[in-house]
Structures are given as C-alpha cells and as structure tokens.
C-alpha positions as CSV (number, residue, x, y, z in Angstrom):
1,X,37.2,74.7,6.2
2,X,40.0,72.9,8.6
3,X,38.5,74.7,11.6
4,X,38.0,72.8,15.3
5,X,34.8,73.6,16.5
6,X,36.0,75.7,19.0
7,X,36.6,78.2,16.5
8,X,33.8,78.1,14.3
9,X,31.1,80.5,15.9
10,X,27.6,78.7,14.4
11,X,25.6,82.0,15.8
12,X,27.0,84.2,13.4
13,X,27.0,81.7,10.7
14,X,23.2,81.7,11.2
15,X,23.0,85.5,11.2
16,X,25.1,85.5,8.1
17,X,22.9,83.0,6.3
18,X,19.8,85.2,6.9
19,X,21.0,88.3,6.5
20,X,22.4,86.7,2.7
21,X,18.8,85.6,2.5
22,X,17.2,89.0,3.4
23,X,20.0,90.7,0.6
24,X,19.2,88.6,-1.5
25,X,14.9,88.2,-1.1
26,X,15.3,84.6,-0.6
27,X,12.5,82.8,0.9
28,X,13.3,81.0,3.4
29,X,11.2,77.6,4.1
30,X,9.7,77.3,7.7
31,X,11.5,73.7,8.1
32,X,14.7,76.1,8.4
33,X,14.1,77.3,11.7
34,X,13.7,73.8,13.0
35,X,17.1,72.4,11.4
36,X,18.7,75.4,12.5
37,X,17.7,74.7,16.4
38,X,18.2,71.1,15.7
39,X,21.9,71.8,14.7
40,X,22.9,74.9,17.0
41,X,21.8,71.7,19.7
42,X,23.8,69.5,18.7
43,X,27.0,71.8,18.4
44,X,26.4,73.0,21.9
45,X,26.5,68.6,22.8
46,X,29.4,68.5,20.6
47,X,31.2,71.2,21.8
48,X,30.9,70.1,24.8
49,X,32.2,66.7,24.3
50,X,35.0,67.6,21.9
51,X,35.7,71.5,21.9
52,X,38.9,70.3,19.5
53,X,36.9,68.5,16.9
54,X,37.5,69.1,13.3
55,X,34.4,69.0,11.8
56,X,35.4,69.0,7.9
57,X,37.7,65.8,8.6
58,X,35.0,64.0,10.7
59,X,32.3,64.5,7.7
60,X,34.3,63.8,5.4
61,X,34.4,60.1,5.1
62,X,30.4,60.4,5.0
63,X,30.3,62.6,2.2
64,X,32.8,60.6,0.1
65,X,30.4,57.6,0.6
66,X,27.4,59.4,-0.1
67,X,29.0,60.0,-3.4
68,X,30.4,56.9,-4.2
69,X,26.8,55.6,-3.2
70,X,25.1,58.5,-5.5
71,X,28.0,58.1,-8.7
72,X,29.2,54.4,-8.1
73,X,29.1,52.2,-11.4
74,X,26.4,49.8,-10.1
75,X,24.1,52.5,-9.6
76,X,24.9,54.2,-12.8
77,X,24.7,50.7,-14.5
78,X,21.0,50.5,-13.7
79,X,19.8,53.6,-14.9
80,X,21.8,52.8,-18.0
81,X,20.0,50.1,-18.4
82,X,16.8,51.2,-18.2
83,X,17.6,53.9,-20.9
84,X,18.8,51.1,-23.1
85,X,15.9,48.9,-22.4
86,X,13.2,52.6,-23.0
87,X,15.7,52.4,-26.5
88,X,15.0,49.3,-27.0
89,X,11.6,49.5,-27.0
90,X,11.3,52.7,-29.0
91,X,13.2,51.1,-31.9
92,X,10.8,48.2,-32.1
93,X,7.5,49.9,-31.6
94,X,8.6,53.1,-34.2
95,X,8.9,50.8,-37.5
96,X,5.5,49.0,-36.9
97,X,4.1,52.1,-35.9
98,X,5.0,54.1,-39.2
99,X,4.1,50.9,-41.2
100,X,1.2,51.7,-40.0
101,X,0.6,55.2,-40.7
102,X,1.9,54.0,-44.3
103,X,-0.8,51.4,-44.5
104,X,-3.3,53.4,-43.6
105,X,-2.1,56.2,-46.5
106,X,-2.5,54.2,-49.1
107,X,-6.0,52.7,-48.0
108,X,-7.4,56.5,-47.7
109,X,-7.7,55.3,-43.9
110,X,-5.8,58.2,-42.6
111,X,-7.7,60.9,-40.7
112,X,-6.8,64.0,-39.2
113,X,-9.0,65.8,-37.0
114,X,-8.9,69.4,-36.5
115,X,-11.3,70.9,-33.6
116,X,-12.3,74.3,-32.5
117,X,-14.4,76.1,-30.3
118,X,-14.2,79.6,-32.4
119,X,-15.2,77.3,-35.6
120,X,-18.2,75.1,-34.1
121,X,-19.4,79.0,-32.6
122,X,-19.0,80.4,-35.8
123,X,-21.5,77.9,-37.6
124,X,-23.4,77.7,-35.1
125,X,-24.1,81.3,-36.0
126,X,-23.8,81.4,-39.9
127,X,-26.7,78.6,-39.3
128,X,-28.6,80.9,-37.1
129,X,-28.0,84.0,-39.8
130,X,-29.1,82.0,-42.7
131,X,-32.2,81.2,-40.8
132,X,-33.1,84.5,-39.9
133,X,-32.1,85.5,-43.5
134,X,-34.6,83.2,-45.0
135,X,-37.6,84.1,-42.3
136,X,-36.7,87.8,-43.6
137,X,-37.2,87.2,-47.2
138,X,-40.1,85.0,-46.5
139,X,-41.9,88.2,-44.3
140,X,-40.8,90.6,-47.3
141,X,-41.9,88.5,-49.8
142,X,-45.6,88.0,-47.9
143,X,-45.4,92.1,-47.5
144,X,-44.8,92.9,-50.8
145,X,-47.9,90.4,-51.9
146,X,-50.1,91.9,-49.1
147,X,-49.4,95.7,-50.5
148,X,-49.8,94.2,-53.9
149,X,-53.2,93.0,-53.1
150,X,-54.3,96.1,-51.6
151,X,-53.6,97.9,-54.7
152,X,-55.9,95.9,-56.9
153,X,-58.8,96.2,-54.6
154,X,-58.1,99.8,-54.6
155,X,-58.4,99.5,-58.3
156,X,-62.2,97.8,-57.5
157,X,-61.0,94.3,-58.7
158,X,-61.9,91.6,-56.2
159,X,-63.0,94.1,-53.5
160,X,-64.1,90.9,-50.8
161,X,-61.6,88.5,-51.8
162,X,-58.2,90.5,-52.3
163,X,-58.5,92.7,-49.0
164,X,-59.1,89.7,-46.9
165,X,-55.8,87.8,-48.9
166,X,-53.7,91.2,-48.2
167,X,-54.7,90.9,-44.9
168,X,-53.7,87.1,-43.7
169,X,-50.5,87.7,-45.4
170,X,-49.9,91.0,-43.6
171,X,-50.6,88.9,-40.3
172,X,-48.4,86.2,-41.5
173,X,-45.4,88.5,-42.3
174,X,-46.0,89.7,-38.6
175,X,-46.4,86.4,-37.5
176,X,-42.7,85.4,-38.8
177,X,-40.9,88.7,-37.7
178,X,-42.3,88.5,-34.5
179,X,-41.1,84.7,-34.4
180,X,-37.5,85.4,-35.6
181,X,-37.0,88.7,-33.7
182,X,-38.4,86.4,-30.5
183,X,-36.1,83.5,-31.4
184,X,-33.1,85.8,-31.7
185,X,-33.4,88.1,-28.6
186,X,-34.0,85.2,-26.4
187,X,-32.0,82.5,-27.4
188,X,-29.5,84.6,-27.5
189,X,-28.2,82.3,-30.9
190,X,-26.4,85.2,-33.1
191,X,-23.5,86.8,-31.1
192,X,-21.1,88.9,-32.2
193,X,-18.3,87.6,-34.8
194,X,-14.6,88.7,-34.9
195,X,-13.1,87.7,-38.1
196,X,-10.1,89.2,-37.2
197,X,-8.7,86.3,-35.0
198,X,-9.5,84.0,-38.5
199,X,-7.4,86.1,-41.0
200,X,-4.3,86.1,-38.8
C-alpha cells in the first residue's frame, strides 16, 4: 500500500498468490490465468507510461464510489422497501389465512395427510399374507375332509361315493397350494418386513 509501481514487483505477487493457493489446497478457477495475463499486460503498458504511478491513490477514488454506489441510502432505501412491502403483505395474508384454518376446525374440514412408502409396502403385504393365510386354511380344511373321507370308506361306508369326494377335494387342496405358492413366487407380492424401522 502507498507504493509507485516502479516498486511493486507484480511477478512475485503472482508467485506468492499461488504458492498461498498450493499451501493452502485452494482451487484455483481457470478464469485466473486469463485475468492474471490480462493484468501483468496492462502493468507492463502502465509501467511504461507512468513508472512513478501510485496505484492505491489512483484506485482509490473508484473504490470509494463503488461503495457509495453499493451502501448509498437510495439504494439501501429500495431494498428497504421491498422488505416492508414482503411485510406488508405477510401481515395481511397471515390473519385471513389462520381464520381459515380456524374455520375449517370447527367445521371438521381440516385434513392432514400423512404418506409413506414403507406404510403403502407394508399393506400391500399384510393384504397379500392374509390372502395366502386364507388359501392355506381353505387347502387344510379341504385335506382334512379328503383324509376324513378316506377313513369312512375304509370303514366300508359309502365305498363309491366317499373315495371319489376324498379325491376331488384332495385335487382341490392341490389346486389352491399350487395357486398360492404360484401367485407368491412369481409376483413376487410378499417381501421381506423390517419392523424395526417402525418401532423407532
């Protein structure tokens, strides 16, 4: 700072400035290289024109009005303004909007809707379980008759009729198994439930 540009070696303020960046692991952007041949340019013109040039007191008076420009009250003003008017709004809309919500309490209107992908999954798969569950008992059920037909016509009671019975309900427990066992396998409906992430 207060330096002619005579004494201010911009080489080794380059070398300096990377070497800071290298210490440091700074990334430094590819527009760098181009401002830093754009400005070691222009120092060589200016050197040349004015080796005696103060540089601080010549950029001065452009940095003071950049900030005046960036800070002045007429600039501030605006942006003050536009938070007052955002206020503004905000003030009016929040009363009518909780009215509202109020209104809609005391008519039962009020709904809050909760949605998630674990807990659609989840009965999707309780559905699929209960279904299997009843095709089970329903296969069980028609085993248990079949077996309890073959003991009677073991006894010699009905010894056309009941084996025939035992028979299409053996083929019909079959029937559903096969179905539900197919049904599960392939559409791949019951997965694998963690109700560990629902009790946390």
């Amino acid at each position: 700072m207060g330096r002619k540009l005579s004494e201010v070696d911009p080489g080794m303020l380059m070398r300096e400035l990377v070497d800071l960046a290298m210490k440091y692991k700074i990334k430094i952007p590819k527009e760098y290289a181009v401002l830093s041949k754009a400005s070691a340019t222009t120092e060589g013109i200016v050197r040349q024109l004015d080796p005696e040039l103060d540089v601080t007191q010549a950029a001065l008076p452009y940095a003071k009005q950049l900030l005046y420009d960036r800070y002045s009250p007429a600039s501030m003003s605006g942006g003050f303004l536009r938070v007052l008017l955002q206020l503004q709004g905000f003030l009016q809309d929040t009363p009518q909007q909780l009215a509202q919500i109020l209104m809609d309490l005391e008519g039962g209107k009020f709904n809050v809707n909760v949605r998630s992908d674990e807990l659609s999954r989840l009965n999707t798969n309780v559905k699929a379980l209960g279904i299997l569950l009843f095709t089970g008992m329903l296969a069980s059920g028609l085993i248990v008759g079949a077996f309890s037909l073959v003991g009677r016509a073991s006894e010699g009671v009905g010894q056309t009729v009941w084996p025939l019975a035992a028979l299409i309900g053996l083929s019909l427990a079959a029937m559903l198994f096969g179905a539900a066992l197919s049904w599960t396998l392939l559409s791949g409906r019951v997965k694998k439930i963690s109700l560990r992430r629902f009790l946390k």
